[in-house]
N, C-alpha and C positions, 0 to 999 in steps of 0.2 A: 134360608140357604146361606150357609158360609162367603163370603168375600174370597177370604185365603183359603185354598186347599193345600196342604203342608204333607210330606213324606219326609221322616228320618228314619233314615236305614242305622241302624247300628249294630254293633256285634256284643251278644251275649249282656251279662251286666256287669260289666266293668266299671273302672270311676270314670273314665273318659265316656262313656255312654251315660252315666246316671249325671253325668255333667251339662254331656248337650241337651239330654231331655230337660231340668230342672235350668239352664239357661232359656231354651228355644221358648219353654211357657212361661218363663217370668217376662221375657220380650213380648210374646204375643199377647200375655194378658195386659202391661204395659201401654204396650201402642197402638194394636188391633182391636179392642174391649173384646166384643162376643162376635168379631167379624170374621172366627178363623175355624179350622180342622183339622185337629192335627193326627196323622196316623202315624205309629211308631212299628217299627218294621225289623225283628232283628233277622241279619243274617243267619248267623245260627240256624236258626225254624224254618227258616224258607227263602234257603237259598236258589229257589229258581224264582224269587221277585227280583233280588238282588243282580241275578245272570238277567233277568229279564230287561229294568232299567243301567244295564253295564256298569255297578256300580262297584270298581276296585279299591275303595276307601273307606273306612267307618269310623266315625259319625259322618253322615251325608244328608243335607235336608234338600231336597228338591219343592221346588215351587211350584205344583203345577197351575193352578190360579190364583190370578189372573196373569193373563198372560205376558211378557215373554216366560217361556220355562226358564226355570235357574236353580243351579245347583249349589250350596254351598258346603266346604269340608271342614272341618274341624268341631271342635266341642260347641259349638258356637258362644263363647266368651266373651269375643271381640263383637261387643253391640252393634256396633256403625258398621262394620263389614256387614253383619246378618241385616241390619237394616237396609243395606245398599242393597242386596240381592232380593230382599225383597220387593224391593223399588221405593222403600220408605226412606222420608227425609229425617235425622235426626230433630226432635222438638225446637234443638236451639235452631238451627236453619230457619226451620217454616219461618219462625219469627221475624228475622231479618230479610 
């Protein structure tokens, strides 16, 4: 069973989408090893997941485990922020 359960919502395949996707697994495989799931969700196809999770923004990864839920926007680029939402410490941290 996965640790993380991951949702990124994004729209159609743009470079902003083919962004967050090939960010969000270079993170997870990175810092999670085989502890995660990631489900990719685009609006386009099925936008009543998107109505469902009220999700007015894409790329959007929602966390739903472990818990708290959390949501983050953007391409996920910015590593430390996607690590913060996940609830992960950046490697330098843990150290010190």
């Amino acid at each position: 069973m996965s640790k993380y359960v991951l949702k990124l919502y994004i729209t159609g395949n743009s470079p902003k989408s083919q962004r967050a996707i090939a960010n969000l697994f270079r993170i997870c495989h990175e810092e999670l090893a085989d502890q995660y799931a990631i489900e990719i969700i685009d609006v386009l196809e099925q936008p009543h997941m998107a109505e469902a999770e009220k999700i007015l923004v894409t790329p959007t990864l929602i966390k739903q485990l472990p818990p708290p839920l959390q949501r983050i926007i953007g391409d996920m680029s910015n590593t430390q922020k996607v690590l913060l939402g996940l609830d992960l410490l950046p490697k330098e941290l843990e150290m010190k």
